[in-house]
C-alpha positions as CSV (number, residue, x, y, z in Angstrom):
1,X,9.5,10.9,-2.6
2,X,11.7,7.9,-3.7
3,X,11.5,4.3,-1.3
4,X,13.1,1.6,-1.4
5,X,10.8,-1.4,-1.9
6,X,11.3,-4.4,0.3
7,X,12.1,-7.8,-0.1
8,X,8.6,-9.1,0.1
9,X,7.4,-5.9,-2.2
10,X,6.2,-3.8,0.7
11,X,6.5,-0.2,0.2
12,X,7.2,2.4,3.0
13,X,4.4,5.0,4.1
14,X,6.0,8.1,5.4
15,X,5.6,8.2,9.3
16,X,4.4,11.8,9.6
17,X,1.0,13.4,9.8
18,X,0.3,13.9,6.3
19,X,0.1,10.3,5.9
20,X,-3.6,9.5,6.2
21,X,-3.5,5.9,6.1
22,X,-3.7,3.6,9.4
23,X,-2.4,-0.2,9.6
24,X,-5.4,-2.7,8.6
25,X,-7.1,-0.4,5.8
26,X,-7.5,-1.4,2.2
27,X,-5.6,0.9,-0.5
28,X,-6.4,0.6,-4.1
29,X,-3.1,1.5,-6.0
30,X,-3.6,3.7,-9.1
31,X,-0.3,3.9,-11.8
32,X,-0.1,7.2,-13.4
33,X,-0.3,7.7,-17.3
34,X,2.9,7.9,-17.3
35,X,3.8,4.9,-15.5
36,X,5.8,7.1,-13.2
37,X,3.8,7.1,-10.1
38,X,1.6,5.0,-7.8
39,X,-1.1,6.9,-6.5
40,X,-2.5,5.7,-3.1
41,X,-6.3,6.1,-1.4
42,X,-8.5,4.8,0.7
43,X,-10.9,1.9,-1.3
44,X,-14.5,2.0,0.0
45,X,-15.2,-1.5,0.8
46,X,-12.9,-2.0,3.9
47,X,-14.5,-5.1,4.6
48,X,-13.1,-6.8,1.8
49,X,-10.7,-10.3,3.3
50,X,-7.3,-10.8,1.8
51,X,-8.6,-13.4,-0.7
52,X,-10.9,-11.2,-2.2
53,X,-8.3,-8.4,-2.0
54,X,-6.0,-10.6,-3.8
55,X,-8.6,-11.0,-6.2
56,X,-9.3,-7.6,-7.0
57,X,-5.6,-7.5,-8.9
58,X,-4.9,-3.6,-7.1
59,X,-6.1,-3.3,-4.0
60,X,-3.4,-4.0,-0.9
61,X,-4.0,-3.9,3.2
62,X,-1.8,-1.8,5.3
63,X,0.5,-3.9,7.5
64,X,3.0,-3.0,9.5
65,X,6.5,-2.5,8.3
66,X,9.0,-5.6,9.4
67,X,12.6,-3.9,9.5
68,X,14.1,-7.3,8.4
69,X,12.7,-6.8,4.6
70,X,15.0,-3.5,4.2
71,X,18.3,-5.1,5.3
């Protein structure tokens, strides 16, 4: 699947059911070997705060999309 990345760097989740992933949770973002990809899961500390997610250097939160960012 190809996106378009938004102004502010957000990245679209597909709006179906094989996407997994609900607004709030913490993703850590994996790049493939061959710098190709960005793999997406769940990280298992969802309690983290968005300073220490900062922190952390790969790990993003969820948000809602903000249509403005795509025009």
């Amino acid at each position: 699947m190809i996106v378009k990345v938004g102004k502010n760097g957000a990245i679209p989740l597909p709006d179906n059911e094989g996407c997994k992933f609900a607004i709030g949770e913490i993703l850590l973002c994996k790049l493939t070997e061959d710098k190709c990809l960005i793999e997406l899961e769940k990280f298992s500390d969802q309690s983290l705060n968005n300073e220490q997610i900062k922190a952390h250097g790969s790990l993003v939160r969820v948000e809602p999309l903000n249509p403005e960012d795509y025009k």
